[in-house]
PAPATOR-7979 format. One record per residue: residue in three letters; x, y, z of N, C-alpha, C, O, CB in turn. Coordinates in steps of 0.05 Angstrom, whole numbers, plus 5000, padded with zeros to 4 digits. Glycine has a CB too. Example, Ala and Ser with C-alpha at 12.3 -4.5 7.8 and 13.67 -1.06 7.14 Angstrom:
BEGIN
ALA526448865156524649105156526449345156528549345169522649115181 SER525749555142527349795143525850015157526850235161528249885114 
***
This chain:
BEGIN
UNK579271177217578371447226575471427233573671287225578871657204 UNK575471627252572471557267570971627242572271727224571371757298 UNK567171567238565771767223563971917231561871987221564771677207 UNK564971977252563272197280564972387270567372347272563572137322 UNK563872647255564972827244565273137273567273277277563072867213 UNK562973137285562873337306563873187337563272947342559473467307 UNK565273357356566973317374566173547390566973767381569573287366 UNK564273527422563373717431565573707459566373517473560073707432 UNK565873977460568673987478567374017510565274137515570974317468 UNK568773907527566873887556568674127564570174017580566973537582 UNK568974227564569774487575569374657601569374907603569174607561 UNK568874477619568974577661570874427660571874317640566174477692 UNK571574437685572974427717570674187722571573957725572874797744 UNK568474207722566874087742566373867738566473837713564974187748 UNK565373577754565473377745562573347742561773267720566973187757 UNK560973387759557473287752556473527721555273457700554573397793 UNK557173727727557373947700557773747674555873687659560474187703 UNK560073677672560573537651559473147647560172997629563573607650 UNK558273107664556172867671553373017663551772847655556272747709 UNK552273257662550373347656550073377635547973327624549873507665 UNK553273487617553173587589552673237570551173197551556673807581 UNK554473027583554772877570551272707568550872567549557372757581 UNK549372727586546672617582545072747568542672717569545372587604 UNK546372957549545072967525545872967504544873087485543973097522 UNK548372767503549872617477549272367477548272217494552772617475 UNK550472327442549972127450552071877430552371897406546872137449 UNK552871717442557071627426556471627416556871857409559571407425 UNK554671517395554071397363553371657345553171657320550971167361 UNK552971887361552472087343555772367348555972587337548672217355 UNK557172287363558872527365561772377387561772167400556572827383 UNK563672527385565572457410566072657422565472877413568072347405 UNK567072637444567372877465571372927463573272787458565972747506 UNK570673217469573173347471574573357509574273567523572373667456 UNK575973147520576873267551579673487545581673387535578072937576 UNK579673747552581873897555583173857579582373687596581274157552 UNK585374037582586374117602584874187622585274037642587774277597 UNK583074357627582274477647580574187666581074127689580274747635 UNK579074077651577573847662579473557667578673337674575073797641 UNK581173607662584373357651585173467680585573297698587373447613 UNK585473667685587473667708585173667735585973567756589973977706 UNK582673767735580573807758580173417760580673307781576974037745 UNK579573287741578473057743579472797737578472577742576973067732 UNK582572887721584272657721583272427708581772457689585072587747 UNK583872117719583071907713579171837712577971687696584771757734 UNK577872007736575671957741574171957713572971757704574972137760 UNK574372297694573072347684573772127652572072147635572872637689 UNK575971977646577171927631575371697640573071727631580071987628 UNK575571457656574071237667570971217662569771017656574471237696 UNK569571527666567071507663566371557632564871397623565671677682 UNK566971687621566571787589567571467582565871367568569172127574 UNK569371307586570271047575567170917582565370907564573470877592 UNK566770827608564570677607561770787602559770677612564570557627 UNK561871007586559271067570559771017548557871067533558171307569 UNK562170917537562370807506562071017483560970987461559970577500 UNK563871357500564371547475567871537479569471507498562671907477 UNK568071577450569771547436571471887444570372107445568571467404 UNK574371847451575172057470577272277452579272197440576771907500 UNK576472487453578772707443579672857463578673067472577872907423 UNK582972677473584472817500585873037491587973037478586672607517 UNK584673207498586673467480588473617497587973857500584673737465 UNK591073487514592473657524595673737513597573807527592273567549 UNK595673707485597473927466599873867491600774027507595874347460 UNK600573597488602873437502606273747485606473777461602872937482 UNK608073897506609873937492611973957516611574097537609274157472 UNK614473807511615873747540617773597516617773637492613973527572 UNK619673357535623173207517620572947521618472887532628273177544 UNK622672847503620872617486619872347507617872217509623172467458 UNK622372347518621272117549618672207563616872047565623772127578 UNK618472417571615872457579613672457565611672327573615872637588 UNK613672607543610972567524610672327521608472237525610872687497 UNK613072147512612471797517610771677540608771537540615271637521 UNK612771817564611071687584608271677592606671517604611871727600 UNK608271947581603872067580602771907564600271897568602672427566 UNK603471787547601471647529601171477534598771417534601571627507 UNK603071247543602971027558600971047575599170877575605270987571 UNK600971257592599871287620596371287604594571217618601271657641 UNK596071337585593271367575591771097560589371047558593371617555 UNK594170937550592570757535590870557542590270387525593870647522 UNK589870537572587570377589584970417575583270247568587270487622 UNK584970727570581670887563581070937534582370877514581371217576 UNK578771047536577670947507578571207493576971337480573970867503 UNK581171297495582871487482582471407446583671227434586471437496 UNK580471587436581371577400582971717389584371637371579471647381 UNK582971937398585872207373586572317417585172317437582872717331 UNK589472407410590772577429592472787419593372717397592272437445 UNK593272997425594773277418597373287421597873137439593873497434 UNK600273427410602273407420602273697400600673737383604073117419 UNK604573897406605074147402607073987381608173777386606074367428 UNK607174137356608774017330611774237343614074197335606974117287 UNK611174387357614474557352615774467376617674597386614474937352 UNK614674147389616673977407618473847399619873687412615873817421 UNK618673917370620873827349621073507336619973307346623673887364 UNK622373497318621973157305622272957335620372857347625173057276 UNK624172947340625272737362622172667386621372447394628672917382 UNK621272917392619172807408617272687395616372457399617972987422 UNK616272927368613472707356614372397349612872207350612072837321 UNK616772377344617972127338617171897357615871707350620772157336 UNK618171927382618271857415614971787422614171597435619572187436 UNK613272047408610772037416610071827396609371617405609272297417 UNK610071867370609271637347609471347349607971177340610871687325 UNK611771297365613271017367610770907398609970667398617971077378 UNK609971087418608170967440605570997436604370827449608571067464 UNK604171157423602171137416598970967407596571017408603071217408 UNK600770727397599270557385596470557379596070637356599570387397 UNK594170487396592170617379591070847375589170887360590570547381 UNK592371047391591571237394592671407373594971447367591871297417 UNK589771577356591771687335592872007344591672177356590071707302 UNK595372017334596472277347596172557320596572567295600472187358 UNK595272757341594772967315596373177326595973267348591273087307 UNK597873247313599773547326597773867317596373937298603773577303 UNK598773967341598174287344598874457323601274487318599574397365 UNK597874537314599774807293599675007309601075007330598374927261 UNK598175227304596975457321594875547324592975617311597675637319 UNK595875537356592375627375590275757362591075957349592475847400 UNK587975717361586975937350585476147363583576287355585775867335 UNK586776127384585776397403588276637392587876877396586176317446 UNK590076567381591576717364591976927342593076797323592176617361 UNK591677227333591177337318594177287295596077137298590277587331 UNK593977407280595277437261597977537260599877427250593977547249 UNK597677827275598578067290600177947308602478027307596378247303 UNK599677757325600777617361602577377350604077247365597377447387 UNK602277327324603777047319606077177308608277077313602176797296 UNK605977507288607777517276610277677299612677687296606877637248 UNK608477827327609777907345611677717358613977757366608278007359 UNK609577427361611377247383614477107366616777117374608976927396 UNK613376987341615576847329616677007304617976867288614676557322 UNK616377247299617677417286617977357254619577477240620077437299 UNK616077137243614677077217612077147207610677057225614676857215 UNK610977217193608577187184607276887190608076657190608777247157 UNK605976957192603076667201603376467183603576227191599376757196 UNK603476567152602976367134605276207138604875967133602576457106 UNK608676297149611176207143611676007167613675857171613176437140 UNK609676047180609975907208608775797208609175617224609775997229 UNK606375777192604075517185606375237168606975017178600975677154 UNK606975357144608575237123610975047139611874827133609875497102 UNK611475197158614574997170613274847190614474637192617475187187 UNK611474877204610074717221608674467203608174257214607874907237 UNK608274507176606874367160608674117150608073877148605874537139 UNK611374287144614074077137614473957150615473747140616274137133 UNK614273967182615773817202613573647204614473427206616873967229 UNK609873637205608573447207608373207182608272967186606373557214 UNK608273317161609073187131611673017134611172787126609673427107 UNK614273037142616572927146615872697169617472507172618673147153 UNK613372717187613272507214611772307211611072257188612172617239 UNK610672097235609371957228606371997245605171837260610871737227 UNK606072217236603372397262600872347235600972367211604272917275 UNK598572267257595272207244594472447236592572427220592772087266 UNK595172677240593672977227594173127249595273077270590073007219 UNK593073337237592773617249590673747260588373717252593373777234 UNK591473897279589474097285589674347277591974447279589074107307 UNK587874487270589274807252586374927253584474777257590974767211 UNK586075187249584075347253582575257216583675187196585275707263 UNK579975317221579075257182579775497165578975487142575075217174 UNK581375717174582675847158585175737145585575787121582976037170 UNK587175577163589275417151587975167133589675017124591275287176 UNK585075107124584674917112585674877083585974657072582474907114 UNK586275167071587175327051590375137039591475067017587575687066 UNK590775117061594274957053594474727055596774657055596775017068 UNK593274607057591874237063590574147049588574037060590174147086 UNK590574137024589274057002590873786991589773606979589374306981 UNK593573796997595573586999596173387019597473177013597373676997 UNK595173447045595673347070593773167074591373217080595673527090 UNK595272827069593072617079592672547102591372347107593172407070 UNK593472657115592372637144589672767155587972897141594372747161 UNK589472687186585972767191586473067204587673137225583872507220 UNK585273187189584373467195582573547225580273467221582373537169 UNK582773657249581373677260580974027269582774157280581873457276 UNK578474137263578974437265577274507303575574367314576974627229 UNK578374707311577674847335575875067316575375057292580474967356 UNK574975267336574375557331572175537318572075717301576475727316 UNK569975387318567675337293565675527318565475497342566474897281 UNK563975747297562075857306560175867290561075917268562376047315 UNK557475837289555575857272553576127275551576167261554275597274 UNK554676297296554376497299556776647313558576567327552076497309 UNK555776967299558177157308557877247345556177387356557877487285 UNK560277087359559577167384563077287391564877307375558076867405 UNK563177337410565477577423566477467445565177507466564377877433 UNK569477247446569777077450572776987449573677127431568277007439 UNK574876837458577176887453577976727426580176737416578776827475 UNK575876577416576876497394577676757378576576967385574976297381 UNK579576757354579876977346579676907305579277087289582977087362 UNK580176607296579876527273578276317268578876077269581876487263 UNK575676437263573476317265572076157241573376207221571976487273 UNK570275997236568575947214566875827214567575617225569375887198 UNK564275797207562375607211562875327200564575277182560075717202 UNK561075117213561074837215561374787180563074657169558074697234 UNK559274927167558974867132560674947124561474797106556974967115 UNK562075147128564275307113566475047126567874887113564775717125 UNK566375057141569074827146569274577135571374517123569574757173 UNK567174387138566774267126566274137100566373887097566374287134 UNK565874317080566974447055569574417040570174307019566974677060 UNK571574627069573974587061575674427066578074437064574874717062 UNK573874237075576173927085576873937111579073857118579473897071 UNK574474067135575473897157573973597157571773547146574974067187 UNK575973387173574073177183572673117211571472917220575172977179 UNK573373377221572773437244572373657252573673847245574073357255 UNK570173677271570474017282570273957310569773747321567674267272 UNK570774227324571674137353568974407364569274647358576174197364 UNK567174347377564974637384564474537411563974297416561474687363 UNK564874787436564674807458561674867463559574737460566474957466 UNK562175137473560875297488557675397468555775487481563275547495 UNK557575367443556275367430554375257418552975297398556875407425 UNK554874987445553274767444552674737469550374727478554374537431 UNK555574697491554474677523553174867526550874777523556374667546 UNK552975067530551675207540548575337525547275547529553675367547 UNK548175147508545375257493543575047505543774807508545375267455 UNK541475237509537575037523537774867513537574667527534075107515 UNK538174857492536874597471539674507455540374587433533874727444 UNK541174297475543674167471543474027441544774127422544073937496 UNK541773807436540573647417540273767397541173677376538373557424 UNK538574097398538374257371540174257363540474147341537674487368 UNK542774387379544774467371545874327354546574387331545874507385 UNK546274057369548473887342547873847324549373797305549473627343 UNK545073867323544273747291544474107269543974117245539673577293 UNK545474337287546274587278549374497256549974517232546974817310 UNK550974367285554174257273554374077272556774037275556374277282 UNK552973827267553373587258553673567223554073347212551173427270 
***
């Protein structure tokens, strides 16, 4: 497991944008997060250049599709300096399985729930309470052969048992208005057993990039 505990998320579309954000990191002190949004604008390019700057990569596109394909995506990735990648845990055993078996160094961490997600919207969409939908999402990663989780640092609460690598989203170190919706600061999380935190916008976009991390580092 890496011991780069903070993971700053590149979060554009844009490719020199996120060539700007990345010249004031630095690998030995942090790894970068590529999402979707910049995964699909920049493809291979941006995956090629983050490799030959020698940071350590968190591809976070929450892989959920039949198991041949999620296989085939990972394959398709293991050239680059891919460290942890995402797969949605409710693509059921057979895929994480599929995904587990291609993976190789890449460690795979499953999705629980988003945390742009309220409480309220989880128990509307899947017609359980949060906690019950945490708990079965928890069984099905515990039963696999998946590197950890990703879960908001409010689910840190039920992972006290879970030896796998913890990686939390939603970290704010201030109260801002925002779609995250289950929030917590870097100390408070860290505390409760993340080994990772995942901070965007609360770093890209601040004057003083450098201050920042040493805010969530």
């Amino acid at each position: 497991m890496s011991n780069k505990r903070l993971i700053v998320a590149l979060d554009t579309n844009n490719f020199s944008k996120a060539k700007e954000i990345v010249s004031h990191l630095n690998p030995e002190q942090c790894m970068v997060k590529v999402g979707l949004e910049l995964f699909i604008s920049q493809r291979e390019k941006i995956l090629e250049y983050l490799t030959s700057e020698n940071f350590e990569i968190f591809l976070d596109l929450k892989l959920h599709d039949i198991p041949n394909t999620v296989s085939k995506a990972l394959e398709a990735i293991q050239e680059f300096n891919i460290s942890m990648t995402t797969i949605h845990l409710k693509g059921g055993k057979d895929m994480i399985k599929a995904a587990s078996e291609t993976a190789g160094d890449i460690r795979l961490l499953g999705v629980s729930i988003l945390t742009s997600l309220s409480e309220n919207e989880i128990e509307l969409t899947y017609g359980i309470p949060f906690s019950n939908l945490f708990q079965r999402l928890l069984g099905i990663a515990q039963e696999s052969k998946i590197d950890g989780l990703v879960c908001s640092s409010h689910e840190l609460q039920y992972l006290k048992e879970f030896k796998g690598i913890k990686v939390v989203p939603g970290i704010r170190n201030q109260v801002v208005d925002d779609d995250q919706k289950r929030v917590m600061s870097s100390s408070e999380a860290y505390a409760l057993g993340a080994d990772h935190i995942v901070v965007g916008r609360p770093i890209t976009d601040a004057s003083d990039i450098q201050k920042k991390i040493m805010e969530y580092s």
